[in-house]
PDB file of N, CA, C and O in Angstrom:
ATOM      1  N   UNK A   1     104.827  69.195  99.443  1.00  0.00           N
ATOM      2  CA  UNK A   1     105.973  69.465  98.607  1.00  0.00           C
ATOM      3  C   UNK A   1     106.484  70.878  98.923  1.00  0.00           C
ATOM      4  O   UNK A   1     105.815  71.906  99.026  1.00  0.00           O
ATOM      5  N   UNK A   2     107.470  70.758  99.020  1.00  0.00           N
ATOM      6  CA  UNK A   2     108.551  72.105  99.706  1.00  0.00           C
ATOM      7  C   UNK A   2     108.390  72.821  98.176  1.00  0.00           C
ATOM      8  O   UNK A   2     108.245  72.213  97.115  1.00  0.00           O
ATOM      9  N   UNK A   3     108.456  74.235  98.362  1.00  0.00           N
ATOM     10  CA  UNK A   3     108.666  75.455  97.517  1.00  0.00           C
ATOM     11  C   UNK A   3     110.207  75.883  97.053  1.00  0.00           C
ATOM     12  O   UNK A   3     110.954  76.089  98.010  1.00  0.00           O
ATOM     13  N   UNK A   4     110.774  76.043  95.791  1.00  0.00           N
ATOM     14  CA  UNK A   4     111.987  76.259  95.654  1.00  0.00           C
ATOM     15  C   UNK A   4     112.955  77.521  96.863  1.00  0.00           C
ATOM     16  O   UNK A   4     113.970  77.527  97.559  1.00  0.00           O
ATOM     17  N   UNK A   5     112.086  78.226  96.575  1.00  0.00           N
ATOM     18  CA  UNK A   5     112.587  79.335  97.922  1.00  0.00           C
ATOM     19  C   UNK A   5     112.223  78.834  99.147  1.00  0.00           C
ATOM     20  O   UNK A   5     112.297  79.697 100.022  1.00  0.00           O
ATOM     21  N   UNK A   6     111.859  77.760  99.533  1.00  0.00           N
ATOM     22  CA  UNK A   6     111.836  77.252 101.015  1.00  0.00           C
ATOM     23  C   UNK A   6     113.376  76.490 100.810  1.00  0.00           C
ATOM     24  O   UNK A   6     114.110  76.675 101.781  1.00  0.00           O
ATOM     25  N   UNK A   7     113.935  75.725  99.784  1.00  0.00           N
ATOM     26  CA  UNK A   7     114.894  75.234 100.047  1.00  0.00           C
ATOM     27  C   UNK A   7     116.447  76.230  99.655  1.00  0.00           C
ATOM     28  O   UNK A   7     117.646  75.988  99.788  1.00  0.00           O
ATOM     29  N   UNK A   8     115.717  77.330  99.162  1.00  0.00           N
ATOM     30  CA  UNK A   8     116.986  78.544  98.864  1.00  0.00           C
ATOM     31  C   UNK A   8     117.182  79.037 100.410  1.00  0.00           C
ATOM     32  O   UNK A   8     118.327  78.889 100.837  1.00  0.00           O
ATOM     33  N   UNK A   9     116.302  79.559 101.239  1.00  0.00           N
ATOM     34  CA  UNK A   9     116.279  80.131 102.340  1.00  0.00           C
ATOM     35  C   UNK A   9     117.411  79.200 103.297  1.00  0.00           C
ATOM     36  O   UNK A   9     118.518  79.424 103.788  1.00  0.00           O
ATOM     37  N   UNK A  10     116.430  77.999 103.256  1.00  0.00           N
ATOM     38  CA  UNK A  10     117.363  77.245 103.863  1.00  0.00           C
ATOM     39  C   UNK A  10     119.093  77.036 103.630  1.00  0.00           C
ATOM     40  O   UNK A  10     119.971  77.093 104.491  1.00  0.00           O
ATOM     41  N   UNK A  11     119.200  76.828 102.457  1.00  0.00           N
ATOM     42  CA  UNK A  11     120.748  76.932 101.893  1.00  0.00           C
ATOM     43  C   UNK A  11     121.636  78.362 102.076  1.00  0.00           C
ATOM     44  O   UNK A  11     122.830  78.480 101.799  1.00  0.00           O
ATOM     45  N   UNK A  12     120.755  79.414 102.610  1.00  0.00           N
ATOM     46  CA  UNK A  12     121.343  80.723 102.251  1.00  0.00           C
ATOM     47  C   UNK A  12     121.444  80.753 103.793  1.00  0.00           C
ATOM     48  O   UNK A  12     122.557  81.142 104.146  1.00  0.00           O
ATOM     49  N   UNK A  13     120.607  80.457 104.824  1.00  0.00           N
ATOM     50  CA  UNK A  13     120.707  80.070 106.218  1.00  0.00           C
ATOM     51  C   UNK A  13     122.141  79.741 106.918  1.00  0.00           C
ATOM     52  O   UNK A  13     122.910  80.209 107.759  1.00  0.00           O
ATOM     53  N   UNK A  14     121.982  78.445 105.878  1.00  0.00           N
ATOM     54  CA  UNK A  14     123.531  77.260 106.850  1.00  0.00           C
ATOM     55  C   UNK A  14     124.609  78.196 106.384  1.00  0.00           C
ATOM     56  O   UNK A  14     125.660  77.916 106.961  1.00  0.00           O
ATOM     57  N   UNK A  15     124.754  79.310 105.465  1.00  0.00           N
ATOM     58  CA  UNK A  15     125.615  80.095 104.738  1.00  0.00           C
ATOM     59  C   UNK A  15     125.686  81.090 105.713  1.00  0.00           C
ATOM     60  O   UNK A  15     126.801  81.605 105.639  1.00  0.00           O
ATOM     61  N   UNK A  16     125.200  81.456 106.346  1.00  0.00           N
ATOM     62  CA  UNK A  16     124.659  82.757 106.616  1.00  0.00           C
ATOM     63  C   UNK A  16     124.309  83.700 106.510  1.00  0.00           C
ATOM     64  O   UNK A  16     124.454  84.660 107.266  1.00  0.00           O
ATOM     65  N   UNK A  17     123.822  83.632 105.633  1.00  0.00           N
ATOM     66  CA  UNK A  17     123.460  84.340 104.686  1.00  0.00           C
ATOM     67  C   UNK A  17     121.451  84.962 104.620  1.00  0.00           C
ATOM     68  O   UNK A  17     120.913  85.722 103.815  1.00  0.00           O
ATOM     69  N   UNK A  18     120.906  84.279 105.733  1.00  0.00           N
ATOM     70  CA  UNK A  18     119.576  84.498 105.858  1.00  0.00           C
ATOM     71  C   UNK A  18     119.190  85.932 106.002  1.00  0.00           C
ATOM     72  O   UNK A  18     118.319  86.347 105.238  1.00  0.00           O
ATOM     73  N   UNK A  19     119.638  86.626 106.746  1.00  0.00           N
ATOM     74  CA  UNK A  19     119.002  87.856 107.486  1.00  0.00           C
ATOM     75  C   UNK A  19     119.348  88.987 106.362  1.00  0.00           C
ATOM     76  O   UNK A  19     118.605  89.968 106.364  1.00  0.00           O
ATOM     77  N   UNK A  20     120.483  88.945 105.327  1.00  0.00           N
ATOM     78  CA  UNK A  20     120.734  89.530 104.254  1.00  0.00           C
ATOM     79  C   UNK A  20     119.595  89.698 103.050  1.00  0.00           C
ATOM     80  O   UNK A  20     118.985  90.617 102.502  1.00  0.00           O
ATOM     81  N   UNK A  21     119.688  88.152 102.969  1.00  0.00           N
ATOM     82  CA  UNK A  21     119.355  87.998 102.398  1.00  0.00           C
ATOM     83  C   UNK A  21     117.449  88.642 101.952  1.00  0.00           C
ATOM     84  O   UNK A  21     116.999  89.158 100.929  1.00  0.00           O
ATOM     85  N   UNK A  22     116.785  88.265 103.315  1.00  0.00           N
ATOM     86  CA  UNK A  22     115.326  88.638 104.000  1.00  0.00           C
ATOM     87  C   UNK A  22     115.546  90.368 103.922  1.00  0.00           C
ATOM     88  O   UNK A  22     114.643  91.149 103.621  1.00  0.00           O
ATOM     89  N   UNK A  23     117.020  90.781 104.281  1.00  0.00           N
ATOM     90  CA  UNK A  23     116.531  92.074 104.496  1.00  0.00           C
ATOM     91  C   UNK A  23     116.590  92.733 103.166  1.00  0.00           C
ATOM     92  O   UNK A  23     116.138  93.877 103.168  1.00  0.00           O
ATOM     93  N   UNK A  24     117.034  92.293 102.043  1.00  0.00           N
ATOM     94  CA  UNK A  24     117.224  92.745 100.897  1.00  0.00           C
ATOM     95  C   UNK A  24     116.040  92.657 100.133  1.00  0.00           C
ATOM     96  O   UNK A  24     115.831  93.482  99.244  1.00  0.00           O
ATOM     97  N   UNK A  25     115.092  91.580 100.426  1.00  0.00           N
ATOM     98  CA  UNK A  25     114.083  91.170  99.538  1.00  0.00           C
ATOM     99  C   UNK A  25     112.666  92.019 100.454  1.00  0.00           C
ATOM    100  O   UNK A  25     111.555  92.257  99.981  1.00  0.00           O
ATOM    101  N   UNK A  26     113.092  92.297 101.669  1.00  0.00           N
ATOM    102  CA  UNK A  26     111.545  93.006 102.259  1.00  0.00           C
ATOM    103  C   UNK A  26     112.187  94.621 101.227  1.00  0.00           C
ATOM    104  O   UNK A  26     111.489  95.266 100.444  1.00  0.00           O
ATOM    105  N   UNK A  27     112.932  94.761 101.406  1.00  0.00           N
ATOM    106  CA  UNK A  27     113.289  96.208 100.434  1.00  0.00           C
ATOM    107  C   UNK A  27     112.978  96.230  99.234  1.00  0.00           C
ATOM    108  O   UNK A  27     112.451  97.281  98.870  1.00  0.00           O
ATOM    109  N   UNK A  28     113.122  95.388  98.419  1.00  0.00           N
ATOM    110  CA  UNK A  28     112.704  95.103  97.302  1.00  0.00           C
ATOM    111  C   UNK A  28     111.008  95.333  97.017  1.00  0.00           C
ATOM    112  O   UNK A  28     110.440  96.006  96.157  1.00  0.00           O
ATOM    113  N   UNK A  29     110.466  94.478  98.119  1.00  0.00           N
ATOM    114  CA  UNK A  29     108.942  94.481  98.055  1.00  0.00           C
ATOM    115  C   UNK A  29     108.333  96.159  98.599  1.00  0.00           C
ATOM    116  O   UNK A  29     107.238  96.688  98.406  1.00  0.00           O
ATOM    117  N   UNK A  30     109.029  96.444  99.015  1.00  0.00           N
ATOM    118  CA  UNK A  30     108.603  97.949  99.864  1.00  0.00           C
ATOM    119  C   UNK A  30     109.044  99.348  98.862  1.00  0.00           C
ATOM    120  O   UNK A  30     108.565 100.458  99.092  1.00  0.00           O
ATOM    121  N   UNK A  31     109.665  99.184  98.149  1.00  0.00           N
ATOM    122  CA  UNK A  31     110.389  99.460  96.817  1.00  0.00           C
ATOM    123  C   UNK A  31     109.173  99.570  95.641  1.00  0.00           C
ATOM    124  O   UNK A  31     108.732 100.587  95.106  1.00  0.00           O
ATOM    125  N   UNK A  32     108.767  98.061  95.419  1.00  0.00           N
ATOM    126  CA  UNK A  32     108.027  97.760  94.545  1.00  0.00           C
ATOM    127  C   UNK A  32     106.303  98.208  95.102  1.00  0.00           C
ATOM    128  O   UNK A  32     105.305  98.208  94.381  1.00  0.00           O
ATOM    129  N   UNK A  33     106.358  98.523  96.409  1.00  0.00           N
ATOM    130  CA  UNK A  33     105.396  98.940  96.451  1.00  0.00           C
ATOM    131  C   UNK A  33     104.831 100.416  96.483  1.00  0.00           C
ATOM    132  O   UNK A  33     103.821 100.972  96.052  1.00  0.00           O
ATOM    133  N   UNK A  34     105.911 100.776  97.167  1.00  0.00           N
ATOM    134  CA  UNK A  34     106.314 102.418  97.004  1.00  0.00           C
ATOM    135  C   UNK A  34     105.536 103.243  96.157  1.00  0.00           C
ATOM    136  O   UNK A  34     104.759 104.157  96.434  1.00  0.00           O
ATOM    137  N   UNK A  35     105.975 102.626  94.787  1.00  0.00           N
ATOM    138  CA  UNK A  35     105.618 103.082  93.470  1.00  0.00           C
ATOM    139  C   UNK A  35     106.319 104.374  93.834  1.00  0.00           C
ATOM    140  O   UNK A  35     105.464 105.166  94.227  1.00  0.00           O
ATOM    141  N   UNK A  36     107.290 104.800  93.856  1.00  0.00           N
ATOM    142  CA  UNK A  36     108.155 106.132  93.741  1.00  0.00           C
ATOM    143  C   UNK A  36     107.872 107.191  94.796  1.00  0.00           C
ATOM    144  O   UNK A  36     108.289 108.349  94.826  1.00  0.00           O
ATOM    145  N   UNK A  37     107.030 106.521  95.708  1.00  0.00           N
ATOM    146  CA  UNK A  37     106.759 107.491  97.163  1.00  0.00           C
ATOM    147  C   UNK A  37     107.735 107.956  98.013  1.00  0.00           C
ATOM    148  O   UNK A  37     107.847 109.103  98.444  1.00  0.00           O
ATOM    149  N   UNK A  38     108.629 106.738  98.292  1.00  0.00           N
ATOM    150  CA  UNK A  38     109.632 106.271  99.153  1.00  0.00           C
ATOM    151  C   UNK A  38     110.561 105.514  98.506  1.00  0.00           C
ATOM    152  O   UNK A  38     110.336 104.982  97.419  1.00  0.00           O
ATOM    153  N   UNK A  39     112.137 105.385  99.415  1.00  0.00           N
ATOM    154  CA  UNK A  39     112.838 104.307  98.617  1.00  0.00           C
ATOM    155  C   UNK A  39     113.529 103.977 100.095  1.00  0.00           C
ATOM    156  O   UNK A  39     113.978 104.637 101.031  1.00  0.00           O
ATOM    157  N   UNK A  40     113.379 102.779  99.809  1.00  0.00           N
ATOM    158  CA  UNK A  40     113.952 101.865 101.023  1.00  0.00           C
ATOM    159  C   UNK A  40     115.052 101.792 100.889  1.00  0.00           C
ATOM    160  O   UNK A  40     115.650 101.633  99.825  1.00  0.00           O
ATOM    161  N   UNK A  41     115.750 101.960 102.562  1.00  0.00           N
ATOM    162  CA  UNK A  41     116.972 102.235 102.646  1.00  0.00           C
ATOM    163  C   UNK A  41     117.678 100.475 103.261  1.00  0.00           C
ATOM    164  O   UNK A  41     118.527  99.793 102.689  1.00  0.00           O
ATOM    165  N   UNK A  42     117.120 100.241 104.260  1.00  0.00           N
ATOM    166  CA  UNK A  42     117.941  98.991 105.004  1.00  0.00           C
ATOM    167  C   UNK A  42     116.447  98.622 105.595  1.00  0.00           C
ATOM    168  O   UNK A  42     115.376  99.149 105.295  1.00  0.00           O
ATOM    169  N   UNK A  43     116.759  97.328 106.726  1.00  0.00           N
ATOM    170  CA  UNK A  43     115.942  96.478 107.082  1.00  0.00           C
ATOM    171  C   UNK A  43     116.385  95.687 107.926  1.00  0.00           C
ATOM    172  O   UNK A  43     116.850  94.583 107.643  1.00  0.00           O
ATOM    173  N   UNK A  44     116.262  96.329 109.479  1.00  0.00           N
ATOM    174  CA  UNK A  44     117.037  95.301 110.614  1.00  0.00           C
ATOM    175  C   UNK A  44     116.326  95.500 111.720  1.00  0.00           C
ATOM    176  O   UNK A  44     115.928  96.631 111.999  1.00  0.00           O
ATOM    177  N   UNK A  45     116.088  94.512 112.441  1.00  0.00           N
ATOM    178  CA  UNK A  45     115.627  94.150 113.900  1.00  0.00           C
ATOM    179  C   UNK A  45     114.203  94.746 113.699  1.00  0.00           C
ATOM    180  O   UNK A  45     113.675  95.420 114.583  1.00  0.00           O
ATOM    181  N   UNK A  46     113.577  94.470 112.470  1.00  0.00           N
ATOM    182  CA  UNK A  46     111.688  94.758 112.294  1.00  0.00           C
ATOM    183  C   UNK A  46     111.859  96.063 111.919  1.00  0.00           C
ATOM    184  O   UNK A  46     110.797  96.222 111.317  1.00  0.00           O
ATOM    185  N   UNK A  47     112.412  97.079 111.843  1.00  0.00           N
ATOM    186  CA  UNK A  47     112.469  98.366 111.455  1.00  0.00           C
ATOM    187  C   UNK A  47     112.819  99.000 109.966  1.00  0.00           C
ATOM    188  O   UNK A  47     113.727  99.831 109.966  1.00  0.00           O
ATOM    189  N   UNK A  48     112.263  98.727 108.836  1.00  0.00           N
ATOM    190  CA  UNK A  48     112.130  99.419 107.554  1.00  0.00           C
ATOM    191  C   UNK A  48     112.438 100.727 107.754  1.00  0.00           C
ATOM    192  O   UNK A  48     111.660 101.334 108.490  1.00  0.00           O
ATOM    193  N   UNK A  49     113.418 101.369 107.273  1.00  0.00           N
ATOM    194  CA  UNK A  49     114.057 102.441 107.010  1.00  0.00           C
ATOM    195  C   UNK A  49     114.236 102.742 105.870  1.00  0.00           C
ATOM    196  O   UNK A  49     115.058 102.243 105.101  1.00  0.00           O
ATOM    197  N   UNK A  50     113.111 104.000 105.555  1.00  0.00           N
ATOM    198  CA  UNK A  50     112.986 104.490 104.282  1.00  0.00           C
ATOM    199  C   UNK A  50     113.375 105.798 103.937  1.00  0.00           C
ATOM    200  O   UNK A  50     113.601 106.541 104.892  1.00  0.00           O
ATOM    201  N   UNK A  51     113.546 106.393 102.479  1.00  0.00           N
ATOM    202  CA  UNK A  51     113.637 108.110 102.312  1.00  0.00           C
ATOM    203  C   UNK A  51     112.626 108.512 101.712  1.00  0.00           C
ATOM    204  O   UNK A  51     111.797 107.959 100.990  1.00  0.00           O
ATOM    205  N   UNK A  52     112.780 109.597 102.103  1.00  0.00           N
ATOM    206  CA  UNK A  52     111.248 110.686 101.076  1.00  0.00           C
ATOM    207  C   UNK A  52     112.000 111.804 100.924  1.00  0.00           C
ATOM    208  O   UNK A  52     112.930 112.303 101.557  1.00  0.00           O
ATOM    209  N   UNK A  53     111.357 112.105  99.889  1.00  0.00           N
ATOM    210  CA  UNK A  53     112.003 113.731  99.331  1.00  0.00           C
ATOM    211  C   UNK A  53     112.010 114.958  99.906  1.00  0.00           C
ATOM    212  O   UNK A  53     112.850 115.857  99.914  1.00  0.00           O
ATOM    213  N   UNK A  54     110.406 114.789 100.622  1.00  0.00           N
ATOM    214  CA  UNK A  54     109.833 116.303 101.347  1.00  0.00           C
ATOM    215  C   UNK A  54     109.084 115.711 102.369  1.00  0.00           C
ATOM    216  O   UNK A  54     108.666 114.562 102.227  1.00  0.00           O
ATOM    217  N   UNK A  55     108.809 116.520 103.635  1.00  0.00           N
ATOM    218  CA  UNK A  55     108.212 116.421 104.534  1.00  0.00           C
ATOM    219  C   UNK A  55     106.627 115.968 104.526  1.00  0.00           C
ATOM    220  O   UNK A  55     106.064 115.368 105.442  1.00  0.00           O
ATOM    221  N   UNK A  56     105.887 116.499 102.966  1.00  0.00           N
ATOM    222  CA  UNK A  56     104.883 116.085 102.604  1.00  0.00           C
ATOM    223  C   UNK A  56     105.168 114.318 102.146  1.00  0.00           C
ATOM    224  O   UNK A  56     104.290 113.490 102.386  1.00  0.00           O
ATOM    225  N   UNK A  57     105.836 114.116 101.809  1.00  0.00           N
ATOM    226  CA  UNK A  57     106.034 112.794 101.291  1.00  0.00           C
ATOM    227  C   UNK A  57     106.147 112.048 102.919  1.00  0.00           C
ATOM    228  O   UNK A  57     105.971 110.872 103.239  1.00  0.00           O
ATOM    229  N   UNK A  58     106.352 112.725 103.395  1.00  0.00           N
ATOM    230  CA  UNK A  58     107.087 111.903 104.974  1.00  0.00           C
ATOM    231  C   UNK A  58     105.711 111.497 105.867  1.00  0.00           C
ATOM    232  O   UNK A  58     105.561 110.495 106.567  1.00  0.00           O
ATOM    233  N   UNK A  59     104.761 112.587 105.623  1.00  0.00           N
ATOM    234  CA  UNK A  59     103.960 112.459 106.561  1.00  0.00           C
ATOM    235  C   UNK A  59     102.428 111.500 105.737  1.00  0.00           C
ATOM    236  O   UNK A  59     101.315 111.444 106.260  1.00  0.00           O
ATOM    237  N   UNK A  60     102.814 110.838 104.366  1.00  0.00           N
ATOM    238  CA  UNK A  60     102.229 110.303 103.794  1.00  0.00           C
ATOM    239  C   UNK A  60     102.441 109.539 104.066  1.00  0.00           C
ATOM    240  O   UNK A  60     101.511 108.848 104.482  1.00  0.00           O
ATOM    241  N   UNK A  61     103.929 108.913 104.090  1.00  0.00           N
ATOM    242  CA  UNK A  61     103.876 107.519 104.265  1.00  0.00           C
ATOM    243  C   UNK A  61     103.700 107.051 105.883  1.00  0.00           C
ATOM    244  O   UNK A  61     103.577 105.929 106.375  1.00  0.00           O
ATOM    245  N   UNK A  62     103.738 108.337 106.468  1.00  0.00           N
ATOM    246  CA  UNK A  62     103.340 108.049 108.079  1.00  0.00           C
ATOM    247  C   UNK A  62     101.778 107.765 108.343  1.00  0.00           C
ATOM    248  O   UNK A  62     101.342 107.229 109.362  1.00  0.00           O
ATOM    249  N   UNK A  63     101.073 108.175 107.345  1.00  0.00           N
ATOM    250  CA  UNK A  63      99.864 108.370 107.589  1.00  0.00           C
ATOM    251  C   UNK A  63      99.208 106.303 106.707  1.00  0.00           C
ATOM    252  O   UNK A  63      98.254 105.621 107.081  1.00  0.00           O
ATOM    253  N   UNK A  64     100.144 106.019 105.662  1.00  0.00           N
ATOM    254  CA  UNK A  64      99.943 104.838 105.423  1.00  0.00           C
ATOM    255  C   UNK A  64     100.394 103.854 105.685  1.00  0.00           C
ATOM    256  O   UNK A  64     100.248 102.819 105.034  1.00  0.00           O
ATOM    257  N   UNK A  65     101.279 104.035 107.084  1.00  0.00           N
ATOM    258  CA  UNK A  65     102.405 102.818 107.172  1.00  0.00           C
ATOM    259  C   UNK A  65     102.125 101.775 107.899  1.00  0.00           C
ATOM    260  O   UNK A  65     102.895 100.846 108.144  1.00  0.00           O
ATOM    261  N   UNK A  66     100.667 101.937 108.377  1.00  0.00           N
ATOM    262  CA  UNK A  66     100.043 100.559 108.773  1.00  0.00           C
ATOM    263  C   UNK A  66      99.674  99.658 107.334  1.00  0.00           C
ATOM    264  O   UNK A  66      99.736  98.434 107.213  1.00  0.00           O
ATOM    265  N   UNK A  67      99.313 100.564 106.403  1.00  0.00           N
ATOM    266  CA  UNK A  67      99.391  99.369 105.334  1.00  0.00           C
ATOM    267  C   UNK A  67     100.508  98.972 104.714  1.00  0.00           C
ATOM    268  O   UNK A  67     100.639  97.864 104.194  1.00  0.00           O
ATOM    269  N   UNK A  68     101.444  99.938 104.743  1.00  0.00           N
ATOM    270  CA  UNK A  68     102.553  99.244 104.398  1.00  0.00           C
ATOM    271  C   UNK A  68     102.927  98.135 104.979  1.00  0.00           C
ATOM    272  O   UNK A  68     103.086  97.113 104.311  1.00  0.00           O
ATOM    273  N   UNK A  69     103.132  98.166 106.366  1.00  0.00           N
ATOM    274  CA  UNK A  69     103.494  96.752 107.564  1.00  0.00           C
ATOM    275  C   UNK A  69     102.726  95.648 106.762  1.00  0.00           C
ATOM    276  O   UNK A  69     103.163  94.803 105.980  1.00  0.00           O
ATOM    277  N   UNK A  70     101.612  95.873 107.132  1.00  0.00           N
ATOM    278  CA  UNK A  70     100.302  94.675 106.963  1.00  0.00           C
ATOM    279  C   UNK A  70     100.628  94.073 105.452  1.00  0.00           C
ATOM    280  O   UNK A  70     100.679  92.854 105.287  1.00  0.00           O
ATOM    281  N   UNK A  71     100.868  95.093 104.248  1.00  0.00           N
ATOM    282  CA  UNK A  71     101.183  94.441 103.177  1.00  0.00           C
ATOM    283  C   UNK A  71     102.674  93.608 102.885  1.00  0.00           C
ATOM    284  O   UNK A  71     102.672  92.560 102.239  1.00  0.00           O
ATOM    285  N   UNK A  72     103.866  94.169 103.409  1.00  0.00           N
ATOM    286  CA  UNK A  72     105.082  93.613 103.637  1.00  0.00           C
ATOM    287  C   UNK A  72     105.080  92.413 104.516  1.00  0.00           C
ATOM    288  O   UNK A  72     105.867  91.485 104.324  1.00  0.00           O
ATOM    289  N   UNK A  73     104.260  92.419 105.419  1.00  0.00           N
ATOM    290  CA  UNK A  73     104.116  90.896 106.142  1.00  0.00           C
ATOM    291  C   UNK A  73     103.437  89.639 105.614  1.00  0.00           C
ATOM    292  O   UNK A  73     103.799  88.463 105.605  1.00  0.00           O
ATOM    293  N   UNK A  74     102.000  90.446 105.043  1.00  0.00           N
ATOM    294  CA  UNK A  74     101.673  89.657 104.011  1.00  0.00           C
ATOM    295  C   UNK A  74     102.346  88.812 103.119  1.00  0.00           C
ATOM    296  O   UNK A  74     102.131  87.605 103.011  1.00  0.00           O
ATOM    297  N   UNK A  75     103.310  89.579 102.366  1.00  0.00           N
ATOM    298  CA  UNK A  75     104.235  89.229 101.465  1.00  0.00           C
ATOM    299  C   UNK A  75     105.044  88.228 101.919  1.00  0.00           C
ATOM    300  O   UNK A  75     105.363  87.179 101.359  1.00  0.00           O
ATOM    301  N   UNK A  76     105.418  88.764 103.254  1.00  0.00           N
ATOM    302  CA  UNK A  76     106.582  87.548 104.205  1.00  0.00           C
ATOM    303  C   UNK A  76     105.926  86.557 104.308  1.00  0.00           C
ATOM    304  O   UNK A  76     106.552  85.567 104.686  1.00  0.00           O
ATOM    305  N   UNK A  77     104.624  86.405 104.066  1.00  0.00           N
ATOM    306  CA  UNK A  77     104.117  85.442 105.147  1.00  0.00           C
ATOM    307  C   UNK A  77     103.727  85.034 106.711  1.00  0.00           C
ATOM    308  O   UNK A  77     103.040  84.163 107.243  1.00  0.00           O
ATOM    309  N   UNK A  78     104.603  86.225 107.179  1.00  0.00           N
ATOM    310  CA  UNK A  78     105.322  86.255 108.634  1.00  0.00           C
ATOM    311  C   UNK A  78     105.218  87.890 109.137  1.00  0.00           C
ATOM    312  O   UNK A  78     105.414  88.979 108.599  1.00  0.00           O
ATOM    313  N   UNK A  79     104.840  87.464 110.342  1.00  0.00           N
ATOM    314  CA  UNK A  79     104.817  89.552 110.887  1.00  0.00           C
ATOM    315  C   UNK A  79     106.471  89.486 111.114  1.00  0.00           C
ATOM    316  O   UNK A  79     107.004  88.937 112.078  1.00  0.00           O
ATOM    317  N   UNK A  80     107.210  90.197 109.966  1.00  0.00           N
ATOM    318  CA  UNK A  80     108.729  90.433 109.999  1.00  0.00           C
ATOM    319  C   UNK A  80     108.764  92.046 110.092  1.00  0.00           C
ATOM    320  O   UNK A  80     109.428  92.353 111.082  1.00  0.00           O
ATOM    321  N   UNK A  81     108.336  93.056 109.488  1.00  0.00           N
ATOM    322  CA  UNK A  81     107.816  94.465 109.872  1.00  0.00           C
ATOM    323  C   UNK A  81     107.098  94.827 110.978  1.00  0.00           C
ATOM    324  O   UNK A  81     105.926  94.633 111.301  1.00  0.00           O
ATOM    325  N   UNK A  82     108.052  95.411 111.518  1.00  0.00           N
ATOM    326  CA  UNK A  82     107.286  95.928 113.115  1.00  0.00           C
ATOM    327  C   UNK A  82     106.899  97.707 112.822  1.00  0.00           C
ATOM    328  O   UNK A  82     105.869  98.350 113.026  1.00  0.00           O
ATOM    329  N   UNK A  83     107.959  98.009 112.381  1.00  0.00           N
ATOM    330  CA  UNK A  83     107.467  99.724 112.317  1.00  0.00           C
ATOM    331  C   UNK A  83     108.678 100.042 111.020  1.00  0.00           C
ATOM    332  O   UNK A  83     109.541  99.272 110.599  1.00  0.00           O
ATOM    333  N   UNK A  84     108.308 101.755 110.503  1.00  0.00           N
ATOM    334  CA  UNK A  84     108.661 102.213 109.669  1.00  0.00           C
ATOM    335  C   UNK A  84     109.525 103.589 110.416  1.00  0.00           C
ATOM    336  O   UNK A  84     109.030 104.298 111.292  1.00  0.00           O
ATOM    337  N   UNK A  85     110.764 103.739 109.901  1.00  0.00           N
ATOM    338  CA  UNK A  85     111.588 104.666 110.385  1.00  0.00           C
ATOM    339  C   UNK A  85     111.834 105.663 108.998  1.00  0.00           C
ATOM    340  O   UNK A  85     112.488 105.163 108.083  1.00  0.00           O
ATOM    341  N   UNK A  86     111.352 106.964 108.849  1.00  0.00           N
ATOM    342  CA  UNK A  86     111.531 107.887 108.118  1.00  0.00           C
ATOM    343  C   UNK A  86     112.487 108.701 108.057  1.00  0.00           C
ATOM    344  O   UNK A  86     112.820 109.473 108.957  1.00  0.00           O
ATOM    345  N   UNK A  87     113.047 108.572 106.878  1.00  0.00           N
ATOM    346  CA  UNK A  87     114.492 110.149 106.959  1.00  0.00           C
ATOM    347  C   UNK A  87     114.042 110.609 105.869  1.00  0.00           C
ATOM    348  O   UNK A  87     113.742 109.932 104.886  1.00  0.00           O
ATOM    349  N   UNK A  88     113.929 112.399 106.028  1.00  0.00           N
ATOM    350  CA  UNK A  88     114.004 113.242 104.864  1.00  0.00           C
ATOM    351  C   UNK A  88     114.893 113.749 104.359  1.00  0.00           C
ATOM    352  O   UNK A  88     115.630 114.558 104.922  1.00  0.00           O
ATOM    353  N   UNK A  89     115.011 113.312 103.013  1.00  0.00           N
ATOM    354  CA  UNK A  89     116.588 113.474 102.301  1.00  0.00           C
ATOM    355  C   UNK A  89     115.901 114.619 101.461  1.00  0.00           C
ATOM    356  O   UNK A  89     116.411 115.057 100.430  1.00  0.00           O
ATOM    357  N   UNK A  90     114.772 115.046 101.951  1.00  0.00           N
ATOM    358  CA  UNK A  90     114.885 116.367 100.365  1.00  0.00           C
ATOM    359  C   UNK A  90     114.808 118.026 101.507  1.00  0.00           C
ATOM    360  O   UNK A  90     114.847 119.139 100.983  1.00  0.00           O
TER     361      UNK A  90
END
């Protein structure tokens, strides 16, 4: 038995609406995982693009961003996170 979001994906697909859609919700999860570390900016071609406040914040999430990947894919289901791209906005 198919999962309601297996048949949303699909419908948001024939729309075109897929890759929006995926890139909005890995942000969401990276967001929610954050817990206020980082805030996700966009999400294209495997590359999570996030902000941090300070350079200390930057080199934290550099130092955890293999778990970040591993947990965001998790989430996907799917290795959709390839790497993490950092900008310091503080």
């Amino acid at each position: 038995m198919k999962k309601l979001g297996d048949f949303m994906m699909t419908a948001l697909n024939r729309k075109g609406l897929g890759k929006e859609t995926k890139s909005a919700l890995i942000c969401f999860l990276a967001d929610k995982y954050a817990d206020g570390r980082f805030k996700s900016i966009s999400f294209s071609r495997g590359v999570l693009k996030v902000s941090v406040s300070s350079s200390a914040a930057a080199q934290m999430v550099q130092m955890d961003e293999e778990n970040i990947i591993t947990h965001l894919n998790r989430e996907m289901k799917k290795e959709t996170v390839k790497s993490i791209r950092i900008v310091n906005r503080g």
